[in-house]
C-alpha positions in Angstrom: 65.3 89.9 51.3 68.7 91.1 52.6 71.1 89.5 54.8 70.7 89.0 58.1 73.1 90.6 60.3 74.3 90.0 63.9 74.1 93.4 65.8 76.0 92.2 68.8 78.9 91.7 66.5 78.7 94.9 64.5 78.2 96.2 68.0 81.4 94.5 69.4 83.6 95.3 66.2 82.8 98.7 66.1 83.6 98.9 70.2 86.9 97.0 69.7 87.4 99.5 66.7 87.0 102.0 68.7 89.3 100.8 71.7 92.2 100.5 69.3 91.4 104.6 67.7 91.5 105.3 71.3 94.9 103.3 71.8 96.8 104.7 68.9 96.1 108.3 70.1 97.3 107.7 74.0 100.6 105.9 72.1 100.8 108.7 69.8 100.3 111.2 73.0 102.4 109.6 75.6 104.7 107.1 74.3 108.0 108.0 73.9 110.2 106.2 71.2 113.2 103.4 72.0 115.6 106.4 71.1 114.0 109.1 72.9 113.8 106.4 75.8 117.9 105.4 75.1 118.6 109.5 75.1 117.4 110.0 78.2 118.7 107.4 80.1 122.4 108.5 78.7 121.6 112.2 79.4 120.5 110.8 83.3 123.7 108.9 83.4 125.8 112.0 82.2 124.5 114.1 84.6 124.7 111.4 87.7 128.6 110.9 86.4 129.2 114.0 86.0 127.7 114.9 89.7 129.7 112.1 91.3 132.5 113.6 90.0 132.0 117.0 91.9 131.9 115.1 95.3 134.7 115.7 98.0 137.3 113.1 98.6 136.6 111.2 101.9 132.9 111.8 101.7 130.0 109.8 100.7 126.8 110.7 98.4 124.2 111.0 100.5 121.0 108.3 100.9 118.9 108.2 97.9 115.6 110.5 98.9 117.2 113.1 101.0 118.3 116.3 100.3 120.2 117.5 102.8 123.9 118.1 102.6 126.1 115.5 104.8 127.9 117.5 107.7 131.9 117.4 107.1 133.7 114.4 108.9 136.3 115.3 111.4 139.7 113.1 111.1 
C-alpha cells in the first residue's frame, strides 16, 4: 500500500505556494527599490528647493493644494 496523504495539506501548501508566486510577481511589478525610493525623494527635494528659490521677496508660497497664484501685496 502507499502512503497516506492529507489532501487538505497538499491543498493548503500548494494555495500558500501559490499566494507567495503571486507575491513575488506584484513586488517584482510594483515595488520600487530603497535607491530608486532615496532618488526620488532627492530629485522631489531638488525641485521643491530649487522652486522656493524662484519665489519673490516679501511673498509667501501659497497653501499646499491650491493652484492659484497669490495676488501681489501692497506696502
Amino acid at each position: 500500500m502507499g502512503d497516506v496523504i492529507n489532501l487538505n495539506r497538499f491543498r493548503k501548501k500548494r494555495q500558500r505556494d501559490e499566494k507567495a508566486r503571486q507575491a513575488e510577481a506584484n513586488r517584482a511589478k510594483h515595488g520600487r527599490t530603497k535607491a530608486e525610493r532615496a532618488s526620488q525623494a532627492a530629485a522631489r527635494k531638488r525641485d521643491e528647493e530649487r522652486l522656493d528659490g524662484h519665489l519673490l521677496e516679501g511673498s509667501e508660497p501659497p497653501a499646499e493644494g491650491t493652484h492659484e497664484p497669490t495676488p501681489p501685496q501692497e506696502d
